[in-house]
N, C-alpha and C positions, 0 to 999 in steps of 0.2 A: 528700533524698527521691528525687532523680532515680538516685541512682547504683542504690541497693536495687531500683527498677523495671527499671533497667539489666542488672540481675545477675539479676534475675528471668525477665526475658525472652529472655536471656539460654542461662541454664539450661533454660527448657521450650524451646529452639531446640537445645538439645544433646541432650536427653531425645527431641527426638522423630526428632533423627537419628539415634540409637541406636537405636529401636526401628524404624525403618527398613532399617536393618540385620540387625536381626535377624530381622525378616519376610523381608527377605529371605536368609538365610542358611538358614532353614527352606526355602523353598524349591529353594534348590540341594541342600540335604542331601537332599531327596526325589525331587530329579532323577536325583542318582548311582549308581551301581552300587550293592548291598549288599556288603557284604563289604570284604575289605582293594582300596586306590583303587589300587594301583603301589608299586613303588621309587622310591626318591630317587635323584636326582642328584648332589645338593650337598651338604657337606660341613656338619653341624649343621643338613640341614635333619628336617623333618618328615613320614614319612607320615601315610596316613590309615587309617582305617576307619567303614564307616558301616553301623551295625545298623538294622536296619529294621524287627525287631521292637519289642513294645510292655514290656517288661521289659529288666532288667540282663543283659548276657548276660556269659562267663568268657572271655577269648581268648589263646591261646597267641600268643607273640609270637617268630618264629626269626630269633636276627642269625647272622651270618657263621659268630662262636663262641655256642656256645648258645644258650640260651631263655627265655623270662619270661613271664607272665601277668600279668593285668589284670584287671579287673570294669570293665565300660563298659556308659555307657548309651545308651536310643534316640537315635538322629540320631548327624552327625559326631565323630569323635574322631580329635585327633592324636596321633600318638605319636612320640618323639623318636628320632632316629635318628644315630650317631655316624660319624664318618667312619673310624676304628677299629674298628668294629662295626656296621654297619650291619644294617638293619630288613631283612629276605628275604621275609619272610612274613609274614600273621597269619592265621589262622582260630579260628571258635567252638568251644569243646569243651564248653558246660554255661551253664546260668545259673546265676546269683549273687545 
């Protein structure tokens, strides 16, 4: 019986670290700029972009070579950037 309380108490200590987190991660996301955050540095890492409106928005995505698009939604998003292709740019062309 002790372990089940164990693992119980457990879990709602993990749940509410989580949800701590993501409070606060709502909050940095509305601290940020809108739009695409910078270029990467490092090599497989990740930019960002952060829409700040309240619908899906379409965003063209320009690497080194070529281009992609996306459908993202409100708050933070990253997007993956190659050290062979890296992420230039992004901006909104439409919602989605």
């Amino acid at each position: 019986m002790r372990s089940i309380k164990t693992k119980i108490i457990s879990g709602m200590g993990a749940a509410a670290v989580a949800a701590t987190f993501m409070i606060g991660g709502a909050s940095v996301a509305q601290a940020a700029s809108c739009g695409f955050q910078g270029k990467n540095n490092e090599a497989y890492d990740a930019v960002h972009y952060n829409h700040c409106g309240s619908g899906n928005v379409y965003v063209q995505i320009d690497y080194w070579i070529g281009t992609g698009n996306a459908c993202l939604g409100p708050g933070m998003s990253s997007i993956t950037s190659f050290p062979w292709n890296r992420v230039q740019n992004v901006f909104a062309v439409g919602s989605c």
